[in-house]
Backbone as a ProteinNet text record, in pm:
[ID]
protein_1_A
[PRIMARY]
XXXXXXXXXXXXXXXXXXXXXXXXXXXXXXXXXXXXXXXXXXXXXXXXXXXXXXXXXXXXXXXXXXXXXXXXXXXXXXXXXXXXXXXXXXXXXXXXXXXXXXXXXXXXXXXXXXXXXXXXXXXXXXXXXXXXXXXXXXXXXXXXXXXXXXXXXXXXXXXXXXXXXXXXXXXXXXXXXXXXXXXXXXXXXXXXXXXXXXXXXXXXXXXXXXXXXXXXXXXXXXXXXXXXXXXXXXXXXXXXXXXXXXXXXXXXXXXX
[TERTIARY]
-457.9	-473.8	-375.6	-292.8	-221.9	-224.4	-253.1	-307.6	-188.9	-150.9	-73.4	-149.7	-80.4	-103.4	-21.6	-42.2	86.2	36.8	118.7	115.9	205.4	201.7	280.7	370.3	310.8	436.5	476	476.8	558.8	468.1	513.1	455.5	471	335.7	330.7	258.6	334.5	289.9	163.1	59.4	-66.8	-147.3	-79	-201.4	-274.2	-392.2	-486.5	-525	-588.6	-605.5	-742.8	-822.5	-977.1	-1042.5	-1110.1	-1172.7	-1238.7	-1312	-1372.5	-1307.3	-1171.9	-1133.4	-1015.9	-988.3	-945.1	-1092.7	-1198.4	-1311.8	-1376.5	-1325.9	-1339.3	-1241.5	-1109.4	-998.7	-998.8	-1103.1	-1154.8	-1080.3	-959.5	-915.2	-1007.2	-1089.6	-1205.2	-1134.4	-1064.6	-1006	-899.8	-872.2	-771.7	-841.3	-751.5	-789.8	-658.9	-787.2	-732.1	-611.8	-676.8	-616.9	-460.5	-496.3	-373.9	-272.3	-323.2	-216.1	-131.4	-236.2	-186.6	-79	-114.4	-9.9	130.6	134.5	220.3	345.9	277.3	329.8	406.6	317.9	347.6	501.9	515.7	622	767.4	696.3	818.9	858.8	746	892.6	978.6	863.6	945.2	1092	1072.3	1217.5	1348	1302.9	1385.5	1437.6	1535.8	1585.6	1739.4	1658.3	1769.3	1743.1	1822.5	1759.7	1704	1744.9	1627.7	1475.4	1486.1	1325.7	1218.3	1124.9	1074.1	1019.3	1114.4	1068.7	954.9	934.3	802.6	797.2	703.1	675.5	561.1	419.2	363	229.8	100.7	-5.4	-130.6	-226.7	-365.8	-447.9	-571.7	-708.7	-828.4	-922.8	-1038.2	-1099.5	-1230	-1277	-1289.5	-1246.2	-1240.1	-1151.8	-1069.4	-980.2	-832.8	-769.6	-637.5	-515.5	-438.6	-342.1	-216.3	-118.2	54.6	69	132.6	233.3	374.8	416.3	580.6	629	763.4	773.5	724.8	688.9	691	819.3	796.1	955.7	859.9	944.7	876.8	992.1	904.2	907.6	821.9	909.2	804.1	792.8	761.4	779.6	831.8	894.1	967.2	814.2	703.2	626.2	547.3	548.5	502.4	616.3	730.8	820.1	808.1	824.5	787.5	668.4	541	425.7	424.3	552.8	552.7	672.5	675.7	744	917.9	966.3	1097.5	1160.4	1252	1347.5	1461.5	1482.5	1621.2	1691.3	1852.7	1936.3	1990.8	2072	2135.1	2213.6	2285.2	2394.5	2301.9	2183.1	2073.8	2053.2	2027.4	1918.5	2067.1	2170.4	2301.2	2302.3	2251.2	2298.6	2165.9	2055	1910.7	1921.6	1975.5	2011.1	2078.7	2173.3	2306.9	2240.6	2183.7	2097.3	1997.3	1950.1	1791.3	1879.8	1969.2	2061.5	2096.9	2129.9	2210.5	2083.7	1968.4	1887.6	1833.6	1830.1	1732.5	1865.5	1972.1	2087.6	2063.9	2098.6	2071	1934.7	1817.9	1718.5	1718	1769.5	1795.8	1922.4	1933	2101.6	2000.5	2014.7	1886.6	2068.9	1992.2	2075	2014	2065.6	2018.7	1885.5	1825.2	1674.4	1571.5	1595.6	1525.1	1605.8	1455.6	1517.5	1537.7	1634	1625.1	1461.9	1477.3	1287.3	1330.2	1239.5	1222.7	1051.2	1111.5	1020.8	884.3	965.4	866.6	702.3	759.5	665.4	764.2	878.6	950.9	838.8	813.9	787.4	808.1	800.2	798.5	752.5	622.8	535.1	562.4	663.2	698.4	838.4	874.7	1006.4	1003	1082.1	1045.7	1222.9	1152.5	1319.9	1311.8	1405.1	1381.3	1519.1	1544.4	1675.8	1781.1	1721.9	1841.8	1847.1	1815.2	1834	1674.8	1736.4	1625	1544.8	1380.3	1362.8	1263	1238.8	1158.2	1017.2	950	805.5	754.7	643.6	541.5	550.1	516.4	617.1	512	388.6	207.9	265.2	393.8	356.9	513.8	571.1	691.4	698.3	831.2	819.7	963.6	920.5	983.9	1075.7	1197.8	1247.9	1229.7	1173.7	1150.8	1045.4	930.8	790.4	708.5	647.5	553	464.3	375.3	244.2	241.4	350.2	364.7	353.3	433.4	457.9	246.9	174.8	52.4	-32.6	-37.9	-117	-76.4	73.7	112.4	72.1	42.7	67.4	-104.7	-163.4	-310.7	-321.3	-257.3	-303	-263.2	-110.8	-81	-155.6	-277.7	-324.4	-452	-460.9	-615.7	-559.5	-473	-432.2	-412.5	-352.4	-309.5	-496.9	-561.5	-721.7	-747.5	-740.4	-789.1	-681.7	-634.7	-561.9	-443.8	-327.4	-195.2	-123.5	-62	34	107	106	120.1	264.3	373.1	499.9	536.6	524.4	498.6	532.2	409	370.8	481.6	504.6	586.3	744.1	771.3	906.6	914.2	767.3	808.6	764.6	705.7	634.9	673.2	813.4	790.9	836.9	861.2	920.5	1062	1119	1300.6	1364.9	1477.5	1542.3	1543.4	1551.4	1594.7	1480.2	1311.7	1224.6	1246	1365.6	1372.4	1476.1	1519.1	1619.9	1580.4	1478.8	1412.1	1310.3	1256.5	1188.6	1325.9	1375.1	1483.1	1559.1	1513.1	1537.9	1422.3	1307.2	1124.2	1150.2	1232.1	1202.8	1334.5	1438.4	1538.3	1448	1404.4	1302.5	1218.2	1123.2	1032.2	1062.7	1171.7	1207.7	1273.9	1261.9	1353.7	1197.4	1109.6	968.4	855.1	806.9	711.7	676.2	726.4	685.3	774	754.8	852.2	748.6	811.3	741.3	841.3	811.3	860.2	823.8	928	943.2	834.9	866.1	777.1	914.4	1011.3	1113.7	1191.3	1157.9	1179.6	1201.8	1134.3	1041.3	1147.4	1154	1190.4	1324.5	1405.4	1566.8	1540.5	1468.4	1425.8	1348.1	1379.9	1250.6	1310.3	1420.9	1532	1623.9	1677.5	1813.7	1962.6	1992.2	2127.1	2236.6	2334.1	2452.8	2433.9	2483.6	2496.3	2537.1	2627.6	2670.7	2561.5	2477.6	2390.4	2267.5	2238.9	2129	2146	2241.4	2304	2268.6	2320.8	2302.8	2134.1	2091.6	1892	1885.4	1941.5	1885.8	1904.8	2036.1	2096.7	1982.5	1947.2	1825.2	1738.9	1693.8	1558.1	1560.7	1629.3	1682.2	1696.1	1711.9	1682.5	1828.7	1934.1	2070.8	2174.6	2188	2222.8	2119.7	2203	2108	2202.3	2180.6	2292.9	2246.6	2330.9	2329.3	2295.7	2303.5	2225.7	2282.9	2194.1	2207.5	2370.4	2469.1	2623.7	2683.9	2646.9	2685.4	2648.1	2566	2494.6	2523.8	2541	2638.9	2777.3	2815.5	2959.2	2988.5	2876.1	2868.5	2854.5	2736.3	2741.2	2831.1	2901.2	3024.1	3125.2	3180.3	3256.3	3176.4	3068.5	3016.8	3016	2969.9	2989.9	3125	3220.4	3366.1	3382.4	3366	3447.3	3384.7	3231.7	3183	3171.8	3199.3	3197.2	3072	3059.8	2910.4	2868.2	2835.8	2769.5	2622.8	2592.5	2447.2	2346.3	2231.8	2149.2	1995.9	1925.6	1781.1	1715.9	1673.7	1611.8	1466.3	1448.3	1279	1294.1	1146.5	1118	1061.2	1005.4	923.1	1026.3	1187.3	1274.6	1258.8
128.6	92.6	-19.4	-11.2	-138.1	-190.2	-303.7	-354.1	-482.6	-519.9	-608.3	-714	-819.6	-955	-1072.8	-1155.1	-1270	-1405.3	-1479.6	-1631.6	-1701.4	-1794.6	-1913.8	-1754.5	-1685.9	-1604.3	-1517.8	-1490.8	-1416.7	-1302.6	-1146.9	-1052.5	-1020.8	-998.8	-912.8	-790.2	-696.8	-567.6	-611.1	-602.2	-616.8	-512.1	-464.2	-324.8	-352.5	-328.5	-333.7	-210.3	-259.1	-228.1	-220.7	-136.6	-183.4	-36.4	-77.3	46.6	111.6	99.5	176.2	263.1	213.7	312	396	376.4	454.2	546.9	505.2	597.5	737.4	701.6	774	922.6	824.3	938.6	1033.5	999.1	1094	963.8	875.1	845.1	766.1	833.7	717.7	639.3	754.4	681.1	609.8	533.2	427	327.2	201	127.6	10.4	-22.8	-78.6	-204.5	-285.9	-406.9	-371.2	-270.8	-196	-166.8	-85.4	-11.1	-102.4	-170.5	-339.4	-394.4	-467.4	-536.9	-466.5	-324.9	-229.9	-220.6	-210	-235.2	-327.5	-460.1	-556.1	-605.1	-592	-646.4	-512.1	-375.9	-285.4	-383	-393.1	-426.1	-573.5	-659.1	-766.7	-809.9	-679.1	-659.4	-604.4	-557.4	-501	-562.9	-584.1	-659.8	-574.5	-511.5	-405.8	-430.5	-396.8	-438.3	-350.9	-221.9	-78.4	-29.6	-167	-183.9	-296.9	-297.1	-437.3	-457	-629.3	-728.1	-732.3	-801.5	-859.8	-1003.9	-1075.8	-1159.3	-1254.4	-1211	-1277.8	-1179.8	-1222.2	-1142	-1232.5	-1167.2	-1215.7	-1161.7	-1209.7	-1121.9	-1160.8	-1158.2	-1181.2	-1066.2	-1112.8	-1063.1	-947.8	-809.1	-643.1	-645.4	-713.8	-673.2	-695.9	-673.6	-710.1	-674.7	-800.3	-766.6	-804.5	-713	-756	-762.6	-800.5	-877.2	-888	-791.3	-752.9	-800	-789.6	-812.3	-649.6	-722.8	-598.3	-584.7	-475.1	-428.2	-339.7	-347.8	-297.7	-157.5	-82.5	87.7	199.6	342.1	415.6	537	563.8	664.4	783.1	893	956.7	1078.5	1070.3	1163.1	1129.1	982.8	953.5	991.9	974.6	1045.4	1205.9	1263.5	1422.9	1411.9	1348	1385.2	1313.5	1251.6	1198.8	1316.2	1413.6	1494.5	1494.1	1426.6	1420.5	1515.4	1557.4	1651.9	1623	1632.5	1622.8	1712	1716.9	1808.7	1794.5	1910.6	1920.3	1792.7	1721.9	1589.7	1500.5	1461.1	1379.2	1357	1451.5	1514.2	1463.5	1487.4	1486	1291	1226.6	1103.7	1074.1	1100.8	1029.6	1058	1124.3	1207.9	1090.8	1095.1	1033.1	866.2	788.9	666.9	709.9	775.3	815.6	792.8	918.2	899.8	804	725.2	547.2	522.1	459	392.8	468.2	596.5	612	604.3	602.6	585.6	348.1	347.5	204.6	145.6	194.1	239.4	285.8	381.5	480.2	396.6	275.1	220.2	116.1	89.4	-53.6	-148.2	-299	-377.6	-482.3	-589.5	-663	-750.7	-706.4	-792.4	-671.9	-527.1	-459.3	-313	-217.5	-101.6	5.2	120.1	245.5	291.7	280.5	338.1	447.8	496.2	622.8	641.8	671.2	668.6	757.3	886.9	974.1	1028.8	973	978.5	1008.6	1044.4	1066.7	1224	1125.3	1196.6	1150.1	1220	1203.5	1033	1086.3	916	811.5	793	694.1	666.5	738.1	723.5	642.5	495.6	452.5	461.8	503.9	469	274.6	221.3	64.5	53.9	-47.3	-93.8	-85.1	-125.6	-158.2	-36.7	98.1	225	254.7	309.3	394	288.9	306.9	222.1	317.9	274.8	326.6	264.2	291.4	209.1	298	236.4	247.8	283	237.5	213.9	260.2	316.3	330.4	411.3	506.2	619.7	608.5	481.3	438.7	480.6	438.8	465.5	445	332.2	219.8	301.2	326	426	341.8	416.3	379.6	309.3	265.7	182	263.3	242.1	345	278.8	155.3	138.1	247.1	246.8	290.7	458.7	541.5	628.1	736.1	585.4	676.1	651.9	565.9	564.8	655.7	707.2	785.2	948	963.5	1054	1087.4	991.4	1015.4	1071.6	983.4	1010.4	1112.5	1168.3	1301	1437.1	1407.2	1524.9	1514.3	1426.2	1385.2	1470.2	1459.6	1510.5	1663.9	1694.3	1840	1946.4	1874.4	1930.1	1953.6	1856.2	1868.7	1969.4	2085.7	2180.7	2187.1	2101.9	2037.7	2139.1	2259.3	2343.5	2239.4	2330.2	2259.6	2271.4	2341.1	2387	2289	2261.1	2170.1	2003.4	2020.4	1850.5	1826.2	1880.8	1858.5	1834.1	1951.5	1860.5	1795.1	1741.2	1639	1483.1	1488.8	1358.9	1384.3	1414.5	1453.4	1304.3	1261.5	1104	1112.3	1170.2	1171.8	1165.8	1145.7	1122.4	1233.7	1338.6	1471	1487.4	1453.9	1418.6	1369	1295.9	1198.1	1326.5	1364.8	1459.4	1566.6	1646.8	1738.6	1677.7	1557.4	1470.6	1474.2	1446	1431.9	1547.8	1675.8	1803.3	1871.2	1805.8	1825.7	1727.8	1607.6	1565.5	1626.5	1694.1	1729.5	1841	1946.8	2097.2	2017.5	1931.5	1860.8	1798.7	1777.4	1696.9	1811	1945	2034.2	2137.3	2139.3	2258.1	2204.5	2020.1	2022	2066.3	2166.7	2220	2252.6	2308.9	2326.5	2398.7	2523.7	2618.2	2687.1	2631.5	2634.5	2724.8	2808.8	2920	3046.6	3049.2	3197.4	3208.6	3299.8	3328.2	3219.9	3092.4	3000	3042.3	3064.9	3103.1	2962.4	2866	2781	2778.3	2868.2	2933.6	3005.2	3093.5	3204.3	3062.4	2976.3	2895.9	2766.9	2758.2	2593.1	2648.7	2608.3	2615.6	2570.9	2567.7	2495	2553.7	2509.8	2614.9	2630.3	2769.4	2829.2	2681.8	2625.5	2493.6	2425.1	2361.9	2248.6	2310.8	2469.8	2533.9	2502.1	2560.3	2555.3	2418.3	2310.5	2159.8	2106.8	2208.2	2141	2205.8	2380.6	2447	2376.9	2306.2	2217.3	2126.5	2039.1	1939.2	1979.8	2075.1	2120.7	2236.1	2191.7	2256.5	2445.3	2497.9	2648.9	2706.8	2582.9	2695	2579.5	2576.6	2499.1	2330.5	2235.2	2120.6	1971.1	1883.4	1732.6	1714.1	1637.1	1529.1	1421.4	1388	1272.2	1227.7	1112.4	1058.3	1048.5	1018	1011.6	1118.3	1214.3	1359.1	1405.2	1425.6	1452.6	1384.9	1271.9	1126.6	1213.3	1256.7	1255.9	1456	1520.1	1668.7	1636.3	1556.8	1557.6	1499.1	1407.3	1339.4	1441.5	1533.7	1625.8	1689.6	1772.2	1872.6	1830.9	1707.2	1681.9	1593.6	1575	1573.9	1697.1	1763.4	1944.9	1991	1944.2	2017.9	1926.3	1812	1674.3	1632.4	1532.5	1505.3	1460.1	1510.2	1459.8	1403.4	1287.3	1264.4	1275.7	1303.8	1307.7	1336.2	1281.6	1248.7	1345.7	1432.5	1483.4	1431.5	1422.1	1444.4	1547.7	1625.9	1785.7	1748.8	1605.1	1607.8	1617.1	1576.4	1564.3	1698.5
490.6	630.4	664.1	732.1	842.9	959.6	993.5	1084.4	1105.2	1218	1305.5	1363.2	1301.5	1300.1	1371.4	1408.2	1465.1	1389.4	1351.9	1375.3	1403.7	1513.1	1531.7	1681.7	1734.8	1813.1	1720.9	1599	1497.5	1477.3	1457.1	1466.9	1247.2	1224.9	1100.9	1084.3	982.6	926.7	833.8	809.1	731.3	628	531.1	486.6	365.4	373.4	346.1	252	148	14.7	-29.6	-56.5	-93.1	-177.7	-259.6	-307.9	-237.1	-144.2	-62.6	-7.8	40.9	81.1	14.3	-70.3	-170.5	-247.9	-243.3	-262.6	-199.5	-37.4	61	74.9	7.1	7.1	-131.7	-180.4	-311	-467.9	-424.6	-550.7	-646.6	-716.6	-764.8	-878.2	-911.5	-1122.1	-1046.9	-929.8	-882.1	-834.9	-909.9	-837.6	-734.6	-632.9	-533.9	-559.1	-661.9	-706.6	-817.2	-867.8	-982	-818.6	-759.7	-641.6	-583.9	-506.2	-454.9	-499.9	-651.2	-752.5	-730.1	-776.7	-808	-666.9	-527.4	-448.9	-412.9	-384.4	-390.3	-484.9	-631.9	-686.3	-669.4	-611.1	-584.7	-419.2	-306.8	-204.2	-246.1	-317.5	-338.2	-434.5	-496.5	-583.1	-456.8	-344.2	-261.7	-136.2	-105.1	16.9	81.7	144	259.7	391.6	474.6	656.2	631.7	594.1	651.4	569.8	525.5	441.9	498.2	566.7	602.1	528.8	503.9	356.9	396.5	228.5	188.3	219.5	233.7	299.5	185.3	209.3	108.4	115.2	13.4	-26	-55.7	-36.7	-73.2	-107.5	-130.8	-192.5	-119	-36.8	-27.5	-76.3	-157.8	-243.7	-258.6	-184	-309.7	-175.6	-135	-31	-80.7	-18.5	-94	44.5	27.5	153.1	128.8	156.4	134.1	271.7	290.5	448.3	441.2	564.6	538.6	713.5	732.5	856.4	935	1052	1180.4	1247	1254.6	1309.3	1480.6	1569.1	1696.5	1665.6	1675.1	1700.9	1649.7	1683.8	1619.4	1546.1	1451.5	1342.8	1386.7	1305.9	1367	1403.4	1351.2	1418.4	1522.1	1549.4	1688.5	1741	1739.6	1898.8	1891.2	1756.6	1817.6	1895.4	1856.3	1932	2067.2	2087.3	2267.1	2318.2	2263.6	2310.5	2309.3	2192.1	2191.5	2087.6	2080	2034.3	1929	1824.8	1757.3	1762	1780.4	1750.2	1681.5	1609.7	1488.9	1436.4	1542.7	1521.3	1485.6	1552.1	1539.1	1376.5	1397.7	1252.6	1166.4	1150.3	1049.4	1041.2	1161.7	1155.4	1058.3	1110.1	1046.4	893.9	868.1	731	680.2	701.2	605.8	621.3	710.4	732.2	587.5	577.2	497.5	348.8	339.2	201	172.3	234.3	238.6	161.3	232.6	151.9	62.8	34.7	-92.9	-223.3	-179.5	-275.1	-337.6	-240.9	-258.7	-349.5	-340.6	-414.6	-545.6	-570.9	-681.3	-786.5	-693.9	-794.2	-845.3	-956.2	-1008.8	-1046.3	-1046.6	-1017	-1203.8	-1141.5	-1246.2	-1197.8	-1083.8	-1062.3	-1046.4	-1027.1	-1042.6	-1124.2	-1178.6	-1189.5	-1062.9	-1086.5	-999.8	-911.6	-822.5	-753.1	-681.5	-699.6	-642.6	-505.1	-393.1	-263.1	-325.8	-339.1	-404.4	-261.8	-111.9	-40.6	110.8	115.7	193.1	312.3	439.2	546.7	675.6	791.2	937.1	958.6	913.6	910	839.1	740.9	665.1	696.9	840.4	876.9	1016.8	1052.8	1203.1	1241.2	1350.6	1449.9	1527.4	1513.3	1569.8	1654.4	1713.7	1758.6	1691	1562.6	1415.4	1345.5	1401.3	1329.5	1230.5	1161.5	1051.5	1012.5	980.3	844.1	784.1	651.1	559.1	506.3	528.1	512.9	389.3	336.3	263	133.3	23.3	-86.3	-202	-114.8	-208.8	-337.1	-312.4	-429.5	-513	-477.5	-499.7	-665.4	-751.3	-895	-921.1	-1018.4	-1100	-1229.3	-1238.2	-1322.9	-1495.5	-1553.1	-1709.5	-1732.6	-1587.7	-1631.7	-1642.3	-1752.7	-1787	-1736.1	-1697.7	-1580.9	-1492.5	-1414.1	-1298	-1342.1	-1415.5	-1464.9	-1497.1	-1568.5	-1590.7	-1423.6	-1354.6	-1240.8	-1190.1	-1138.7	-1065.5	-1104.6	-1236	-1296.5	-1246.9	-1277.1	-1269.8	-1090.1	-1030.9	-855.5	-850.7	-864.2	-876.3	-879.6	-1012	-1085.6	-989.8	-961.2	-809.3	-712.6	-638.3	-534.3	-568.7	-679.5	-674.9	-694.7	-747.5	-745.5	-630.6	-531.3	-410.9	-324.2	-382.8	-282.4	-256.8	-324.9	-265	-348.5	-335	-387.1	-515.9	-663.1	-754.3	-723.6	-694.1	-712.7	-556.5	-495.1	-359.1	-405.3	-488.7	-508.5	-656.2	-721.6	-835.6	-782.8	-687.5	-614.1	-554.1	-476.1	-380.5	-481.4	-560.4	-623	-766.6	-802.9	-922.2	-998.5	-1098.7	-1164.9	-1177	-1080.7	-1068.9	-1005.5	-965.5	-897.2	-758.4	-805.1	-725.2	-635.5	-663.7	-608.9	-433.5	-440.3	-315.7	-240	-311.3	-222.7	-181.9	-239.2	-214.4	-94.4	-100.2	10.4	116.7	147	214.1	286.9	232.9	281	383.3	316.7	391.9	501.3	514	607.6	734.5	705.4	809.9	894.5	800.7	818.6	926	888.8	972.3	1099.6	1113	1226.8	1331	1270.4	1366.1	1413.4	1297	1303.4	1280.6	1225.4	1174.7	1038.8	978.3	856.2	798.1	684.3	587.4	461.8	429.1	312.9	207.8	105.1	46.5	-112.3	-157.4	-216.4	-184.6	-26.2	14.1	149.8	100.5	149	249.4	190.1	312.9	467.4	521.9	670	735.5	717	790.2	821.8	767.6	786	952.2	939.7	1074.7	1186.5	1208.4	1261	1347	1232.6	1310.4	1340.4	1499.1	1555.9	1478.7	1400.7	1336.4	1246.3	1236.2	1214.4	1071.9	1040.7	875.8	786.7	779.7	723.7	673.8	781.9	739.6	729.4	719.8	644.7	544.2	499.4	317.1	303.9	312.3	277.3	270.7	368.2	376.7	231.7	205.6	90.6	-32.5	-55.3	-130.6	-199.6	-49.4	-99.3	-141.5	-108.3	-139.8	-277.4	-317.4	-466.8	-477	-345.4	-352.8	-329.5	-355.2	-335.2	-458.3	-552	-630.6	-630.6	-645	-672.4	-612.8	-589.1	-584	-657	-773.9	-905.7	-884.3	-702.2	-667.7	-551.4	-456.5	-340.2	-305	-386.9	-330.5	-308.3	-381.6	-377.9	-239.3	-219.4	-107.1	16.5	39.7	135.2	152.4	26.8	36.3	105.3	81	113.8	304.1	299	475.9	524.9	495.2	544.1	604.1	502.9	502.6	639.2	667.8	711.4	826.6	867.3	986.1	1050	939.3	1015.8	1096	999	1027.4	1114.1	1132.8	1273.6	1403.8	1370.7	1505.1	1489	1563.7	1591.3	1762.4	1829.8	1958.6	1930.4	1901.8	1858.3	1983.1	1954.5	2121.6	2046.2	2118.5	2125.7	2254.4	2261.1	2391.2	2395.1	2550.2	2586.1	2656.1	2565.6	2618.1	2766.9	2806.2	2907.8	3034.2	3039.9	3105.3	3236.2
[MASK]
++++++++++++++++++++++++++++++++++++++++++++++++++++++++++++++++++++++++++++++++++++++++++++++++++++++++++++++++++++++++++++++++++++++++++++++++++++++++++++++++++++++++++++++++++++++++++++++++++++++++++++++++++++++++++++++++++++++++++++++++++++++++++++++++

């Protein structure tokens, strides 16, 4: 849960952590305070504009709260659901923004290792003044920590019980890199249909408006027409694709 806060005039992001409600959402073998921690030291290893820092954290007693900045805007599935539109150029810019940071991410430095989002959607995507950002870091994963490696592994095998296509959830949450890119292909599909189905003749080819070119490149990500070796590859494939085809960027409202 996140909840918006001010002090002193200053606006904060607030989410909230508690067994209960991780109880509610079925995760019983999780706990609130493990999740918390885990979070907590992934955004604070990270400092990008298109990430809102971390800030600071607390506990009242089975509660638990990280505090990041607020950024004023709004996810990319609140504007579909106010009725706005991406087009193909759109979609090519939000892309190559998205690749930027999960590349930047995926590079471990000497204060952190490689992370992986591993939660790439509509809703974890905001549009702001300052472009893209990326929120929520719950199902994030620390390359070579095995903490992180068995919780995740455990929430994973929770979620896939409760109904979540095993062949679905293994590419989108899998412990690798390619994970984020295949996320990253679910989220272009999504921003043109809402959905995205995957290995049942991909339906979502017959479904989005956009040229033969940057079909191939979604198929790319989404591992069903060869594969990227990784986030630069992929930077460096759309670069090309949208020289050669231009870009007019544009945002529609359907309500216009």
């Amino acid at each position: 849960m996140v909840v918006r806060a001010s002090k002193s005039g200053r606006y904060y992001a607030i989410k909230v952590y508690s067994d209960y409600y991780l109880e509610q959402k079925g995760h019983l073998e999780c706990s609130a305070a493990d999740i918390y921690s885990r979070e907590r030291e992934i955004l604070n290893s990270i400092q990008h504009p298109q990430v809102p820092g971390y800030v600071d954290s607390f506990c009242d007693g089975n509660r638990y709260y990280l505090v990041q900045e607020y950024v004023q805007g709004n996810t990319l599935t609140a504007l579909i659901e106010q009725g706005y539109r991406f087009d193909e150029n759109l979609v090519k810019v939000l892309l190559a923004d998205l690749l930027g940071i999960i590349d930047f991410l995926h590079t471990a430095n000497d204060k952190r290792q490689a992370i992986i989002h591993r939660d790439l959607r509509l809703s974890n995507l905001m549009l702001a003044e300052g472009g893209l950002l990326l929120i929520d870091f719950g199902l994030a994963y620390r390359m070579k920590n095995n903490t992180d490696a068995a919780l995740l592994t455990k929430w994973r095998s929770m979620k896939a019980s409760r109904g979540i296509s095993p062949s679905y959830e293994k590419m989108r949450q899998d412990l690798s890199l390619k994970s984020d890119l295949f996320g990253a292909g679910v989220v272009a599909v999504d921003l043109f249909s809402n959905s995205v189905v995957v290995n049942q003749s991909l339906k979502w080819e017959a479904q989005i408006p956009v040229s033969q070119p940057f079909k191939s490149f979604i198929r790319s990500l989404l591992g069903v027409e060869g594969n990227f070796a990784s986030c630069k590859e992929a930077i460096k494939q759309l670069s090309l694709l949208s020289r050669s085809e231009g870009s007019n960027n544009g945002l529609r409202d359907s309500k216009a």
